[in-house]
Short mmCIF file of the C-alpha atoms (twelve columns), coordinates in Angstrom:
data_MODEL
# 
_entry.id   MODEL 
# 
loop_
_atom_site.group_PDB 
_atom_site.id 
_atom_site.type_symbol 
_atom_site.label_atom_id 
_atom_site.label_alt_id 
_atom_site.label_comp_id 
_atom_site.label_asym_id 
_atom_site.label_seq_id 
_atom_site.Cartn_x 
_atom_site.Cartn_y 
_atom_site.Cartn_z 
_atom_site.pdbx_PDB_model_num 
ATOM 1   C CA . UNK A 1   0.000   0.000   0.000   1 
ATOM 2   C CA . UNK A 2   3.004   2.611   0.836   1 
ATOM 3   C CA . UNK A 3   4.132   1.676   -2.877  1 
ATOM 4   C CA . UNK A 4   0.985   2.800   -4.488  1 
ATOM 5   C CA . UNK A 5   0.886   6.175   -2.140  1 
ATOM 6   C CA . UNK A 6   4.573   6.574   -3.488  1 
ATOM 7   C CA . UNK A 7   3.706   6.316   -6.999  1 
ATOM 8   C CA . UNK A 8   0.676   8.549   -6.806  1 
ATOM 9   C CA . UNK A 9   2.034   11.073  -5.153  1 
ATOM 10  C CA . UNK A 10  5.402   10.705  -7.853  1 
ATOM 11  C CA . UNK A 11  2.396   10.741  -10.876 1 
ATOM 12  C CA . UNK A 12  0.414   13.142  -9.555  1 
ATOM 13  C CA . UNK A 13  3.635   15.780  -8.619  1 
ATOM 14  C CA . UNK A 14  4.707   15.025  -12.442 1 
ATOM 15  C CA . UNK A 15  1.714   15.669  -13.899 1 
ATOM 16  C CA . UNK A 16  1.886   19.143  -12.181 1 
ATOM 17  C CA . UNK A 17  4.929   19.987  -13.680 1 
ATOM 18  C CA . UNK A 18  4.089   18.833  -16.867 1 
ATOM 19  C CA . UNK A 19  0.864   19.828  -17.377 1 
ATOM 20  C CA . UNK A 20  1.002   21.693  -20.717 1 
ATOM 21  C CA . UNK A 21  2.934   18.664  -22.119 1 
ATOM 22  C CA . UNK A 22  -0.732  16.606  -22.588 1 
ATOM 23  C CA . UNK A 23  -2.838  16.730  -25.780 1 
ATOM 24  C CA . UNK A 24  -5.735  17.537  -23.838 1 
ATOM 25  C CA . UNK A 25  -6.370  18.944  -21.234 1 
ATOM 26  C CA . UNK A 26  -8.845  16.311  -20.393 1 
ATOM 27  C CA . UNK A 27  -6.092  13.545  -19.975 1 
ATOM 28  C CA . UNK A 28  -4.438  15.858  -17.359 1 
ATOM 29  C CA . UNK A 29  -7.945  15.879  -15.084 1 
ATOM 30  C CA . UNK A 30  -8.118  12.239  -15.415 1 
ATOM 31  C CA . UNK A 31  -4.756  11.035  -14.251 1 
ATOM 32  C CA . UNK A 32  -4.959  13.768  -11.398 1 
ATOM 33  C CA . UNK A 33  -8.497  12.489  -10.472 1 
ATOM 34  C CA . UNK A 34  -7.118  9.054   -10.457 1 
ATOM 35  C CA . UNK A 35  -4.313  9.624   -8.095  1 
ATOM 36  C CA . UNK A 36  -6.593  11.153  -5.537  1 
ATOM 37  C CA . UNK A 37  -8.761  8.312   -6.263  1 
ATOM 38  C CA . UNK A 38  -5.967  5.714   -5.707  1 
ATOM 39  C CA . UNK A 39  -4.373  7.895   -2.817  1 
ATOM 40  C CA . UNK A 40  -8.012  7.876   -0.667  1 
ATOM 41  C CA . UNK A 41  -8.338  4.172   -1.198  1 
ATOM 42  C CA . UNK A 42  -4.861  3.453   -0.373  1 
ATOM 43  C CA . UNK A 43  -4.715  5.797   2.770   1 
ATOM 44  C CA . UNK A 44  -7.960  4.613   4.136   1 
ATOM 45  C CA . UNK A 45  -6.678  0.734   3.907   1 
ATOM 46  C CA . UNK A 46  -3.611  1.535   5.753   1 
ATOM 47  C CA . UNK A 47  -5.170  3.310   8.763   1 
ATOM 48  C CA . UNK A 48  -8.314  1.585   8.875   1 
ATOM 49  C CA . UNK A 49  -7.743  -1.884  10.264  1 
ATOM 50  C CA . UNK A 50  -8.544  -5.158  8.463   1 
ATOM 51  C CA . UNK A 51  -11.885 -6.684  8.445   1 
ATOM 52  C CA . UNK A 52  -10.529 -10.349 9.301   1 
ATOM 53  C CA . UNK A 53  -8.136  -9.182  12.336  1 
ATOM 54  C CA . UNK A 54  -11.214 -7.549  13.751  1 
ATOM 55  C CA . UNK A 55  -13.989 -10.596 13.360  1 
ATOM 56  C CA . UNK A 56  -11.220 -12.931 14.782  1 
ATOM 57  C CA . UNK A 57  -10.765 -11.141 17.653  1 
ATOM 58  C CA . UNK A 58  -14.220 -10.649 18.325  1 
ATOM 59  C CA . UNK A 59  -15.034 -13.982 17.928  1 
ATOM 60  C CA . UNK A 60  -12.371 -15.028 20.145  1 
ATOM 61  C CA . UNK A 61  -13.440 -12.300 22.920  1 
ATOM 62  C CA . UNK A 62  -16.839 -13.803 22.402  1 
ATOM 63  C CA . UNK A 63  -15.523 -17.396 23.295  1 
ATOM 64  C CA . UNK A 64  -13.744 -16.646 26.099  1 
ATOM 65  C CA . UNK A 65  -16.575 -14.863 27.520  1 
ATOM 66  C CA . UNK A 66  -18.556 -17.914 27.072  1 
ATOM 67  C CA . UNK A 67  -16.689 -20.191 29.146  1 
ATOM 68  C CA . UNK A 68  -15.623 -18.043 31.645  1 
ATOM 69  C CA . UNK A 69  -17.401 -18.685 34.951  1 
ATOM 70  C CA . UNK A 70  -16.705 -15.353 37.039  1 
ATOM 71  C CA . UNK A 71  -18.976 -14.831 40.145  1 
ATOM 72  C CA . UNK A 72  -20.530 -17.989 39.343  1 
ATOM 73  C CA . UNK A 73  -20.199 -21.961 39.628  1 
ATOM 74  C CA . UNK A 74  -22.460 -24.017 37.957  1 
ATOM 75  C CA . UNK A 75  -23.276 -27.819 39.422  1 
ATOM 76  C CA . UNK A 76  -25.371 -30.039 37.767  1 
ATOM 77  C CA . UNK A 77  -28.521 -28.429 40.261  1 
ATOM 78  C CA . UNK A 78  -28.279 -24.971 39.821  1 
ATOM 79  C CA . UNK A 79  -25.003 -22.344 40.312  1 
ATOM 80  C CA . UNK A 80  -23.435 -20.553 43.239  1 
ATOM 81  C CA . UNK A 81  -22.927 -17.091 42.975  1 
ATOM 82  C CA . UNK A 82  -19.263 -17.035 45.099  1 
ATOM 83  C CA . UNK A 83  -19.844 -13.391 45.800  1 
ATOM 84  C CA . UNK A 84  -22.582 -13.651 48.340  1 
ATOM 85  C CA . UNK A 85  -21.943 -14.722 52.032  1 
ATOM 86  C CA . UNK A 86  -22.711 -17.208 52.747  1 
ATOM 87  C CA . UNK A 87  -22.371 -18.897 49.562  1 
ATOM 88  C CA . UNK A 88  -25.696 -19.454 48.270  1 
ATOM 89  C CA . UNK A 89  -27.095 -22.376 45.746  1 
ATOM 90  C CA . UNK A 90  -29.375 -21.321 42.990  1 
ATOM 91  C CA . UNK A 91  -31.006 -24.436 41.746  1 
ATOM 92  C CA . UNK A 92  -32.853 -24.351 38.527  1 
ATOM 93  C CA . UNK A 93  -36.247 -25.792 39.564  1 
ATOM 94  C CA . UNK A 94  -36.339 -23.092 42.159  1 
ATOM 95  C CA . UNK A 95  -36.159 -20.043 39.651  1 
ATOM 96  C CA . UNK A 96  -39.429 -18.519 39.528  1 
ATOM 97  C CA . UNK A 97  -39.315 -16.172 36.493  1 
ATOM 98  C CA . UNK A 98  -36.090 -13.851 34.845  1 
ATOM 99  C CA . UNK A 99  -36.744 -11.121 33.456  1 
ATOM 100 C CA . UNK A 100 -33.780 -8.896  32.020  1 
ATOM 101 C CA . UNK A 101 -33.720 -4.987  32.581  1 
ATOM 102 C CA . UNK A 102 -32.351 -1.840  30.954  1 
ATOM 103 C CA . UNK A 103 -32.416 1.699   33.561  1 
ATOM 104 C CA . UNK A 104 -31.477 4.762   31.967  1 
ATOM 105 C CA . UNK A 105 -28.142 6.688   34.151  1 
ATOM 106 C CA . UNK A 106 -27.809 9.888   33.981  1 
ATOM 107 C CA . UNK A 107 -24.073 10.678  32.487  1 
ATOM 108 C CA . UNK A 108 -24.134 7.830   30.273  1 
ATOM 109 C CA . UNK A 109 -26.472 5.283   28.204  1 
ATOM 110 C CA . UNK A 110 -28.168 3.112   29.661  1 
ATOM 111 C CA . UNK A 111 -27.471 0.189   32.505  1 
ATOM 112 C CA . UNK A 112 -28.187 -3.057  32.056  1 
ATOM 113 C CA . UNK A 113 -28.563 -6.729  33.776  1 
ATOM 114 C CA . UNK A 114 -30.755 -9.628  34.624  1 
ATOM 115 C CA . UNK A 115 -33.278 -9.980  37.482  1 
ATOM 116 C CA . UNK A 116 -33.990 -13.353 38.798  1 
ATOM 117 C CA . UNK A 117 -36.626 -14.577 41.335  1 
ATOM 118 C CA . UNK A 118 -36.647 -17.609 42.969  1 
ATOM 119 C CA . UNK A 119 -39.211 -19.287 45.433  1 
ATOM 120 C CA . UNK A 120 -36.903 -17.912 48.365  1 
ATOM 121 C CA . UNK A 121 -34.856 -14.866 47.060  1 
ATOM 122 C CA . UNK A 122 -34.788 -11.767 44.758  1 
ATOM 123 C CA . UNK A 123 -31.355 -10.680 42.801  1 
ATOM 124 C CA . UNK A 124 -30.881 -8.609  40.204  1 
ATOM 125 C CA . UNK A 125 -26.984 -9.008  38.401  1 
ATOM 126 C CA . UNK A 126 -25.547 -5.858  36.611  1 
ATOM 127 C CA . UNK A 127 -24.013 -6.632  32.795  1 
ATOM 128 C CA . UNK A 128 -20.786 -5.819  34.166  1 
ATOM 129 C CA . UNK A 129 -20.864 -8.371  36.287  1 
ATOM 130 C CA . UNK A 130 -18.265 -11.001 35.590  1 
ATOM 131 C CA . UNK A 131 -19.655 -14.354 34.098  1 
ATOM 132 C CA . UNK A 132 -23.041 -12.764 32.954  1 
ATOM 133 C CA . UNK A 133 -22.873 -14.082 29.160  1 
ATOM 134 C CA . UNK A 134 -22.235 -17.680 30.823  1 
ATOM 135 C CA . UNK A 135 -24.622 -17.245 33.029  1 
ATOM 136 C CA . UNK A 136 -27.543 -16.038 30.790  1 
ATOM 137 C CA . UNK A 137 -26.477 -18.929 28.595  1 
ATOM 138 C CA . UNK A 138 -26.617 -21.238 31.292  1 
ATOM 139 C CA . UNK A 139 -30.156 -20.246 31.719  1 
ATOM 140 C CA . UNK A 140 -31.045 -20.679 28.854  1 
ATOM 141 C CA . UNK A 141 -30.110 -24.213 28.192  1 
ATOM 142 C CA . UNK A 142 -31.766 -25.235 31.678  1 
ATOM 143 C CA . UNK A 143 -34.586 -23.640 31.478  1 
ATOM 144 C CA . UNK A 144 -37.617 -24.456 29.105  1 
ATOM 145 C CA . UNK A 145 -39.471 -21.530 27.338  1 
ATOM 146 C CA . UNK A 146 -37.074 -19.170 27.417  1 
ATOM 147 C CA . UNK A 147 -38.067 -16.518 24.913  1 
ATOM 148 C CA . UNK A 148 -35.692 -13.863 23.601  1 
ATOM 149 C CA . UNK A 149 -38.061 -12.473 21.460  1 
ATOM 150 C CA . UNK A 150 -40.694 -11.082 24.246  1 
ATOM 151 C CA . UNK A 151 -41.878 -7.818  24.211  1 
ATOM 152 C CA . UNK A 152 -40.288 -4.773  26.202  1 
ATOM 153 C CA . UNK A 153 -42.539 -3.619  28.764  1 
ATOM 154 C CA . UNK A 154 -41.764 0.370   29.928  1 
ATOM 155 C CA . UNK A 155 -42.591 -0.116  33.688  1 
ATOM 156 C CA . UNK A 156 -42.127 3.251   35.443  1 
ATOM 157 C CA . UNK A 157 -42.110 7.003   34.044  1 
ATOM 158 C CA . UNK A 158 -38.361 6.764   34.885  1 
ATOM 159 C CA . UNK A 159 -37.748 4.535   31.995  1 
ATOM 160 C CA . UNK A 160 -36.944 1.129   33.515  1 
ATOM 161 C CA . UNK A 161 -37.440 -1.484  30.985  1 
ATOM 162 C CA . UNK A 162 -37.913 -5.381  31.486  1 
ATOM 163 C CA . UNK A 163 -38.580 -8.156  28.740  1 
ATOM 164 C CA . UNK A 164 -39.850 -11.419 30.168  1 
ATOM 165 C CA . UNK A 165 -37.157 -13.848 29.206  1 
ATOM 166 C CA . UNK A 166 -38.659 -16.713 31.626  1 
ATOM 167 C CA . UNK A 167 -41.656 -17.463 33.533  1 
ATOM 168 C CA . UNK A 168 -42.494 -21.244 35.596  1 
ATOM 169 C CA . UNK A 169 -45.259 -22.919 34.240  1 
ATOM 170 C CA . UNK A 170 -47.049 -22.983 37.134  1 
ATOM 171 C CA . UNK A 171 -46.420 -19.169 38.335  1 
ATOM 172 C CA . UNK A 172 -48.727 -18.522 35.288  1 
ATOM 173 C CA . UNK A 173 -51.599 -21.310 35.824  1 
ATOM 174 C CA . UNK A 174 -52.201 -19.687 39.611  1 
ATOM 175 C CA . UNK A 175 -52.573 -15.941 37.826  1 
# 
């Protein structure tokens, strides 16, 4: 890429100089408009950063994040969030309902998480939260019915958000 940024700038500097040398004055516009031409492209592929470098890494980011357990252990039962004292067990069949939620913070975009009830305890888990995209696949795969494509439901004029992601069968029969 340097090479063809050399040579345009070498074409397009001698085509200055001899400008009245050309038949037409046509041929002079075109090589000029082709060295910018060839001068954008090549610029822009030497700063901007290659398509391939930046899925890979992604997709290895992505991995990682999938496997890595943070706050949480998962058993065969349920998970332990290590960050609570005592340690507490989560079990699956215990989870009432998950719901995830989006606040609005003033000084930047938005905060998000997941909020999960069980028959005994309430806890809502911040997206920052180590382990989250583990987690809320974890869920997922041991839990029937999950739905990703529920509706958002505005709850509050403050602009808290929550989309059903889970309910318990038979949380919904006794409503």
């Amino acid at each position: 890429m340097k090479i063809i940024i050399t040579i345009s700038c070498i074409v397009l500097v001698l085509t200055f100089i001899y400008y009245p040398a050309f038949d037409s004055v046509g041929i002079s516009y075109f090589i000029t408009f082709s060295c910018f031409v060839a001068l954008c492209f090549s610029i822009a592929k030497v700063y901007a950063p290659d398509d391939k470098e930046v899925y890979a890494s992604v997709e290895k980011e992505a991995d990682r994040l999938e496997k890595f357990d943070g706050e949480f252990q998962y058993i065969n039962d349920g998970f332990y969030h290590k960050n609570k004292n005592p340690l507490e067990l989560i079990k699956w069949d215990e989870i009432v309902s998950v719901h995830s939620f989006s606040i609005p913070v003033p000084g930047s975009s938005r905060q998000t998480g997941l909020e999960i009830i069980t028959d005994k305890k309430h806890y809502e888990l911040n997206s920052e939260t180590p382990g989250m995209k583990k987690l809320t696949n974890e869920l997922s795969d041991h839990l029937p019915d999950w739905h990703l494509d529920a509706p958002t439901i505005r709850v509050n004029n403050y602009g808290l958000e929550k989309t059903k992601l889970y309910e318990r069968k038979d949380v919904e029969r006794e409503k």
